[in-house]
C-alpha positions in Angstrom: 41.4 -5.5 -25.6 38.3 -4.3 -24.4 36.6 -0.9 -24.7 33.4 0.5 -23.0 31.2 2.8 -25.3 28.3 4.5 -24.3 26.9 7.9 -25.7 23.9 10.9 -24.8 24.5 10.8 -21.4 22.7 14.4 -21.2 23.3 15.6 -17.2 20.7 17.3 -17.0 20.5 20.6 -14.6 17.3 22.5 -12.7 16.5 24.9 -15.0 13.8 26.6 -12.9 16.4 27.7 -10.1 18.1 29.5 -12.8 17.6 33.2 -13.9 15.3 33.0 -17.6 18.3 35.8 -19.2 20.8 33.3 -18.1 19.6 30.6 -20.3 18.7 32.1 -23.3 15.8 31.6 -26.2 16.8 28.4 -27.2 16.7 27.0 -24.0 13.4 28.6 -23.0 12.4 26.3 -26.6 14.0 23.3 -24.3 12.1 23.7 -21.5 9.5 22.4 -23.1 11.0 18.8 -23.9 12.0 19.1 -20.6 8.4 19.4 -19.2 5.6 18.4 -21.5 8.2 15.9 -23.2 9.5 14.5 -20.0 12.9 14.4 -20.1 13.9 16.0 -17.1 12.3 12.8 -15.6 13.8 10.2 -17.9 17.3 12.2 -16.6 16.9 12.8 -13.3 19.1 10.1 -12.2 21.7 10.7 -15.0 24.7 11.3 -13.1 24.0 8.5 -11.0 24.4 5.8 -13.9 26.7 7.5 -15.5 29.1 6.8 -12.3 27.8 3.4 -12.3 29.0 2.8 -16.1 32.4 4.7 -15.2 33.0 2.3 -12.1 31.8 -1.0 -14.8 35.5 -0.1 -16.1 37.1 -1.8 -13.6 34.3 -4.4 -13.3 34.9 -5.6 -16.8 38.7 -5.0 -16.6 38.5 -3.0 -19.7 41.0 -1.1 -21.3 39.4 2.5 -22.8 36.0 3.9 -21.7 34.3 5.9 -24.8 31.9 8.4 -24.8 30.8 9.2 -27.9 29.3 13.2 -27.5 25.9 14.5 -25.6 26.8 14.7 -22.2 24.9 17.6 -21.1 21.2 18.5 -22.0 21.7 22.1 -22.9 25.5 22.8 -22.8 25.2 24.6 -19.5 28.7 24.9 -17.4 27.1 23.0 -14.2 25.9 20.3 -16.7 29.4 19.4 -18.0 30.9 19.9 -14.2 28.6 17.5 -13.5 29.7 15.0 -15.9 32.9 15.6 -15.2 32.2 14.9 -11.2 30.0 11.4 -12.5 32.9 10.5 -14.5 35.8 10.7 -11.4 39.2 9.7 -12.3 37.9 7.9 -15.2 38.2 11.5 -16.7 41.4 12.6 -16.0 43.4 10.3 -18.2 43.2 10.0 -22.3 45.1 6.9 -21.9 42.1 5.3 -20.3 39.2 7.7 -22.0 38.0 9.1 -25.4 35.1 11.7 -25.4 33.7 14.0 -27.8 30.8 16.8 -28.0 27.5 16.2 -29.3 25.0 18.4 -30.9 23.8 19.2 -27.2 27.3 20.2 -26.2 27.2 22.7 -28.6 23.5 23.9 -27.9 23.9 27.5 -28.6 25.9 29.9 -30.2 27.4 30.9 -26.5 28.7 27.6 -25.5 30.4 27.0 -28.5 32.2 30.7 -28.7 33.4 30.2 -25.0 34.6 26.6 -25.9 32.6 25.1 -22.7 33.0 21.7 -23.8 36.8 21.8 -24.2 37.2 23.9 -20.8 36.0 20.7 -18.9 37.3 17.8 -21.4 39.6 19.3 -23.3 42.7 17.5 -22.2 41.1 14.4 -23.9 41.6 15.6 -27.1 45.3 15.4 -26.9 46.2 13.5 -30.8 49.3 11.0 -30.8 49.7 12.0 -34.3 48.9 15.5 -34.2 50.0 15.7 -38.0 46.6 14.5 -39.0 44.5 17.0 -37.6 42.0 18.7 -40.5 40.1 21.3 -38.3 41.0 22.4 -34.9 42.0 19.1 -32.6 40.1 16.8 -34.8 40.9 13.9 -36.2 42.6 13.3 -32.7 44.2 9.3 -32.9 44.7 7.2 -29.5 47.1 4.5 -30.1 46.3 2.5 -27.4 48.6 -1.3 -26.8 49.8 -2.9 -30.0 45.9 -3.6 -31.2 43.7 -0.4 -31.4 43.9 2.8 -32.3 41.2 5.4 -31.4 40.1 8.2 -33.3 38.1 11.0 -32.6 36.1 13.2 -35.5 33.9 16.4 -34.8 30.4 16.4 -36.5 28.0 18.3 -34.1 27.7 21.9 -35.3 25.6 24.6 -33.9 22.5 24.4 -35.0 20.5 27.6 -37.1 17.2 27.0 -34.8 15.9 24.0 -32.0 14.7 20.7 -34.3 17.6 21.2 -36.5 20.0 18.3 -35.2 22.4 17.0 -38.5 25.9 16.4 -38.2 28.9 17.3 -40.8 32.3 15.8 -40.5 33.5 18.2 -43.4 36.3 17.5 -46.1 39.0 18.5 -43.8 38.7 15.8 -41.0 37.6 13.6 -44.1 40.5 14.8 -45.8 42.7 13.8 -42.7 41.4 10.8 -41.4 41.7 9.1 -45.1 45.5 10.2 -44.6 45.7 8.7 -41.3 44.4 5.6 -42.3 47.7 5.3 -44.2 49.9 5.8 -41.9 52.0 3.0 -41.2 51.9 3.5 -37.2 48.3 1.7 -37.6 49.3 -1.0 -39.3 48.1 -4.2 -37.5 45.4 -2.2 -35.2 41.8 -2.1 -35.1 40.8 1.6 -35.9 37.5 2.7 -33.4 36.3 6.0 -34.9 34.4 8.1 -32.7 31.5 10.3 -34.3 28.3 11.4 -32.2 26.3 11.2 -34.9 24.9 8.1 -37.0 26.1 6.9 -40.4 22.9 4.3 -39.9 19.6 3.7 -38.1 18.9 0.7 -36.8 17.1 -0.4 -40.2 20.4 0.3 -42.1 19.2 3.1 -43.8 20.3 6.9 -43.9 19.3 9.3 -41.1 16.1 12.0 -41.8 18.1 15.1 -43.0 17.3 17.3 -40.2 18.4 14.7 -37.7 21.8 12.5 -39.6 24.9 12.2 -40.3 25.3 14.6 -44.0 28.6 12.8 -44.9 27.8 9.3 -43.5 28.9 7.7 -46.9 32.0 9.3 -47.3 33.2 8.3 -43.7 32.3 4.4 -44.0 33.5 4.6 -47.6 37.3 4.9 -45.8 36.4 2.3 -43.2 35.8 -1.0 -45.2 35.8 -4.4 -42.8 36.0 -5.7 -39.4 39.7 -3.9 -39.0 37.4 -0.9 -38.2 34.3 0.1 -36.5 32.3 3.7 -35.9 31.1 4.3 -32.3 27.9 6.9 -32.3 25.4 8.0 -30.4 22.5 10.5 -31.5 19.8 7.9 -31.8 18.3 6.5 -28.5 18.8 3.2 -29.4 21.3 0.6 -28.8 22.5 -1.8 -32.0 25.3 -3.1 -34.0 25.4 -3.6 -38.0 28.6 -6.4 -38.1 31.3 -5.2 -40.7 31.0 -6.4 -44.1 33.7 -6.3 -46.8 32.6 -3.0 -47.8 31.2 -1.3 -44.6 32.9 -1.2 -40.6 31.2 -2.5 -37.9 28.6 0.3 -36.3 28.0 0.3 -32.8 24.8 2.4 -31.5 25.0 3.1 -28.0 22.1 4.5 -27.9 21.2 7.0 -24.9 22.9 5.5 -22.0 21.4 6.8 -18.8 17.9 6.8 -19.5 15.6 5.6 -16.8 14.7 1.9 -17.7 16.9 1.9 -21.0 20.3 2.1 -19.2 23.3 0.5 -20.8 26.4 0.5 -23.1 28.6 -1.8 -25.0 31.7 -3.9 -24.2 33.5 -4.2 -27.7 35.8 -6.8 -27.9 39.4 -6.1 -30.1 41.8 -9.1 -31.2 44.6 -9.2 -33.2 43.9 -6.0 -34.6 40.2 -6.4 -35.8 36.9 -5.5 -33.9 35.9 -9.0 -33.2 31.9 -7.4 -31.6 30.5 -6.1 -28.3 28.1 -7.4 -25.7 25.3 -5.1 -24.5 25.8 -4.3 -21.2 23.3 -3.0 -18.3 24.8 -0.4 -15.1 25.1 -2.1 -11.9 23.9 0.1 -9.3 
């Protein structure tokens, strides 16, 4: 089986043309990193590579697309109507797609209370084994074939001020997803666990606390060897730490439509263990 991943997609909308109330004091904070930082630039041709990743599906013949949290910028309706649009039919289907929110997706207090996220993706969090889920629709599991089994965790939060960015899966999903990995219904199947944020930088070691995963340990404690692997984004950078006896596979997909670091990986699954992925660059 084969499974696309990519991650912090961030659609990206003109926040000038919109009305200053509207968006709110955290944004007005944003616009800055939009302007002086530059990444209204670096994003400007988001959705545009983010159709060329979905449309790679087919290319590659592959069997799940995963997008592991970040689509918007600032958790704006048109931004995830946007994604959604990028994403076409790809979208429609949890057979064929996984997707979770990032800490963007959940930018302000607002978008999180009105549940925009789950208003534009939310049929994607349907759980095969609904039994397992800890806090709200999370863990959700994919069982996808006889091979692989995807599951889905929560950890972006809404965060107390701008520059605060940490992720926490909490003891519930923890809880839940150490249950799950029990079941018998998995038996045989590589487990994919979906998490936005990362349980490693690209040096191996723990995230900055403002900025990482709080519980990374306890997760990849559950997750020993290739059988499993944990798909993140967060960091905008794209690597792999191979499983050891003690620790799953990690797969960075860094931030996948940024101008001149476009890409994703194609993870390859075989008789129920995460054999590794090939990074992969957009065609047009």
């Amino acid at each position: 089986m084969r499974f696309i991943h990519c991650s912090d997609v961030h659609i990206t909308d003109d926040y000038f043309a919109l009305p200053l109330r509207r968006l709110g004091w955290r944004r007005w904070v944003a616009l800055v990193e939009l302007t002086v930082g530059g990444r209204a630039k670096r994003y400007a041709r988001a959705r545009h590579a983010l159709s060329s990743i979905a449309r790679d599906v087919e290319r590659h013949a592959a069997d799940h697309f995963i997008l592991s949290g970040d689509l918007t910028a600032y958790a704006l309706d048109s931004e995830f109507r946007g994604a959604r649009e990028a994403l076409g039919s790809l979208a429609e289907d949890p057979r064929r797609c996984t997707i979770i929110p990032g800490n963007h997706d959940v930018f302000t207090p607002g978008s999180h209370q009105k549940g925009r996220f789950a208003s534009h993706f939310g049929h994607l969090l349907h759980s095969d084994l609904p039994e397992y889920r800890g806090e709200g629709a999370f863990p959700f599991v994919r069982l996808l074939g006889a091979e692989a089994a995807v599951v889905g965790l929560l950890s972006a939060r809404v965060p107390f001020t701008p520059g605060l960015s940490y992720g926490v899966i909490g003891d519930a999903q923890l809880g839940a997803l150490s249950a799950l990995l029990k079941d018998p219904r998995l038996e045989g199947r590589a487990v994919l666990v979906v998490v936005h944020h990362a349980p490693l930088t690209r040096q191996g070691h723990a995230d900055h606390w403002h900025h990482g995963l709080r519980d990374a340990q306890a997760l990849l404690r559950l997750l020993p060897g290739p059988r499993h692997a944990v798909l993140h984004g967060h960091i905008h950078q794209r690597y792999h730490h191979p499983a050891t006896a003690d620790r799953p596979h990690i797969f960075g997909a860094g931030s996948s439509t940024e101008e001149g670091r476009e890409g994703y990986w194609l993870i390859e699954v075989s008789q129920g263990r995460v054999i590794g992925g090939e990074m992969q660059t957009p065609r047009g």
